[in-house]
C-alpha positions as CSV (number, residue, x, y, z in Angstrom):
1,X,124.8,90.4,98.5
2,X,122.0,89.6,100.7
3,X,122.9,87.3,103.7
4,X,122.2,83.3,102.8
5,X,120.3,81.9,105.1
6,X,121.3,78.7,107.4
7,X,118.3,76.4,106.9
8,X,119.1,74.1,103.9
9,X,115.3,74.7,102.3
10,X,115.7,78.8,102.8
11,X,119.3,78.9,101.6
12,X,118.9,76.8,98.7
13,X,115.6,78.8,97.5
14,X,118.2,81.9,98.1
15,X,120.6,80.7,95.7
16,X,118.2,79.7,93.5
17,X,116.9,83.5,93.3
18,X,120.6,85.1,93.3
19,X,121.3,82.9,90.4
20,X,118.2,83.6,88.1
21,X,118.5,87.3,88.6
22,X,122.4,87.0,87.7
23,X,121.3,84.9,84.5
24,X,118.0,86.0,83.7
25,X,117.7,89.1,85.2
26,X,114.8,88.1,87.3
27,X,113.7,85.6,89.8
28,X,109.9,84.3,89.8
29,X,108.4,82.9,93.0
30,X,105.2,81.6,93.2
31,X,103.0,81.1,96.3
32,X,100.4,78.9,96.8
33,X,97.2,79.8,97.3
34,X,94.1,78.4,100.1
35,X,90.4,79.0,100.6
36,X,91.6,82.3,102.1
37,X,94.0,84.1,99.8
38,X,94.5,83.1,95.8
39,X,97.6,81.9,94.6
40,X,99.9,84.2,93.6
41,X,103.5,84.8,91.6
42,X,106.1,87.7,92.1
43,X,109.1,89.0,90.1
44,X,112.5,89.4,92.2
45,X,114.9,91.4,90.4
46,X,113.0,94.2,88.0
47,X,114.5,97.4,90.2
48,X,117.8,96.2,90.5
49,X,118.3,95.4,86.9
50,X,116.3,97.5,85.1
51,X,115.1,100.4,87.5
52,X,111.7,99.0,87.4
53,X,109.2,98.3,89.9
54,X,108.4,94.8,91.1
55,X,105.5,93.1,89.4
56,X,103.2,90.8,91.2
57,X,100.0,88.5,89.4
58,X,97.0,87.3,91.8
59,X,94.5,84.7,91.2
60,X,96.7,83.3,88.1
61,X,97.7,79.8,87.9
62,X,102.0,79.8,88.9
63,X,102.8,78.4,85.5
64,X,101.0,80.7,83.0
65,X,101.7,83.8,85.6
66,X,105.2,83.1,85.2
67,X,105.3,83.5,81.8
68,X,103.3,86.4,81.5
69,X,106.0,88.4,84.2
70,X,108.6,86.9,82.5
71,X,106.7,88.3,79.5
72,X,106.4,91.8,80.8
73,X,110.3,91.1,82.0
74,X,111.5,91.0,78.4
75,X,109.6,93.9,77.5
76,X,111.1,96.2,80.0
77,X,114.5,95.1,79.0
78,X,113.7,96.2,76.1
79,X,112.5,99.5,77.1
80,X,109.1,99.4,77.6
81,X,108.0,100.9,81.0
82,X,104.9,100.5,83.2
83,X,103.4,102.5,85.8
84,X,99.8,102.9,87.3
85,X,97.2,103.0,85.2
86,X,99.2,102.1,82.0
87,X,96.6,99.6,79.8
88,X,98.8,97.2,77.6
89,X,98.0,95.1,75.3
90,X,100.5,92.2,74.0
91,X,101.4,90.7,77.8
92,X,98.5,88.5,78.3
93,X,97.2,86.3,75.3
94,X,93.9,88.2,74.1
95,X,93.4,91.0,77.1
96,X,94.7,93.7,78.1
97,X,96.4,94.2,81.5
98,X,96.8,97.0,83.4
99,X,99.2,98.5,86.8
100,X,98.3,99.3,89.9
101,X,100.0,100.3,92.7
102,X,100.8,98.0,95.9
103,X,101.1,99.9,99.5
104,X,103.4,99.0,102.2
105,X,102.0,96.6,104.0
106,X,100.9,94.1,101.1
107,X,104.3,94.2,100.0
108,X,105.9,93.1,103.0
109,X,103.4,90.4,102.9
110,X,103.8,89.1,99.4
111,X,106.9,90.1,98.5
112,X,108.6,87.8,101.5
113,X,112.0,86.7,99.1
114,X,112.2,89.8,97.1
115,X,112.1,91.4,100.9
116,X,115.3,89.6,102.0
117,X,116.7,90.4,98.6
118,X,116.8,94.2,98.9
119,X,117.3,93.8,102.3
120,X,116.8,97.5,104.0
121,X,116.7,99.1,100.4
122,X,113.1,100.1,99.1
123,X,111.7,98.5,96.3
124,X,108.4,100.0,94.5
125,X,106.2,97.1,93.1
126,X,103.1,97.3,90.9
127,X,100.0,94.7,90.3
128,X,99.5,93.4,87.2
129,X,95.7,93.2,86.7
130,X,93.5,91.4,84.0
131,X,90.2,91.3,83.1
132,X,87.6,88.6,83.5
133,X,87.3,86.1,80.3
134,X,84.2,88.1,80.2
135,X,85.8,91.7,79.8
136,X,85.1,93.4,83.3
137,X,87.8,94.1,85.5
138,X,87.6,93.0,89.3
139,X,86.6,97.1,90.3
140,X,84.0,97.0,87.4
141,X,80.5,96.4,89.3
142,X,79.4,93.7,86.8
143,X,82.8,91.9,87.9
144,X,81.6,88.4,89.6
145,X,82.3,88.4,93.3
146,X,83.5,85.1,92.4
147,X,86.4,86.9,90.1
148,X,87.1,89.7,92.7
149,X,88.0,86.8,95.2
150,X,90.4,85.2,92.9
151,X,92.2,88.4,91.7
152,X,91.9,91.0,94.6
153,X,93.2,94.2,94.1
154,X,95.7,94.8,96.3
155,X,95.5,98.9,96.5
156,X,92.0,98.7,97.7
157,X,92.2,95.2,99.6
158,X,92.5,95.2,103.3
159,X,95.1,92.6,104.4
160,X,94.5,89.1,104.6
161,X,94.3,87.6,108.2
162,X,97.4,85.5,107.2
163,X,99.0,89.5,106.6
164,X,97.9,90.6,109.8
165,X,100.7,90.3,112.3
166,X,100.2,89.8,116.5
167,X,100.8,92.9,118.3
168,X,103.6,93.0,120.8
């Protein structure tokens, strides 16, 4: 079990996670987002229950991106399997989603809970990208730069500024 932290705010969001993983097999967190960086929501618990990677939503309102992980959750305990490039239908209300993959460095900056969870144990996470009301996907060049703001892709997104740690 990961170490709890002191702080009464840290520890009890800690307990909060270790408990829905135990019961629910996964924990949702969701971050808010600013002028710079879209709000965004992350699963906690996929890999170690179900071999899975993690599954992260960008640009989706917490609420409604909770359910669709939680969604995707109860799929994968029931078998179903994602990886990159996968299109599925069924997840989000209407559209398709599709995987893609999430390097290093935007998972340690994302994934901050889900990194004191596994602790020094890797953990491989995937986006979970939807298309525009309209039908294009943030890559597709008809995609509004408006859209591409609010869902950026993470595997071919240069860190946010927020990401972007002080040397020394």
């Amino acid at each position: 079990m990961p170490e709890l932290s002191t702080d009464p705010r840290r520890r009890a969001a800690q307990e909060r996670c270790l408990h829905d993983i135990a019961t629910h097999g996964t924990h949702v967190i969701r971050v808010f987002g600013d002028d710079e960086w879209p709000e965004f929501a992350y699963t906690i618990g996929l890999f170690e229950n179900f071999g899975h990677p993690e599954l992260i939503m960008l640009g989706m309102p917490g609420e409604r991106a909770h359910g669709f992980l939680n969604s995707a959750r109860d799929d994968i305990r029931g078998g179903s399997r994602f990886a990159v490039g996968d299109e599925v239908d069924g997840i989000l209300e209407g559209f398709p989603v599709t995987f893609r993959s999430v390097p290093a460095a935007h998972r340690t900056a994302h994934f901050g809970l889900a990194e004191w969870f596994y602790g020094e144990r890797e953990f491989p996470c995937l986006q979970m990208v939807y298309p525009s009301r309209l039908g294009p996907w943030p890559w597709d060049p008809e995609a509004s730069e408006d859209f591409k703001r609010v869902q950026p892709v993470l595997e071919s997104t240069p860190l946010p500024e927020w990401a972007v740690r002080a040397p020394g």
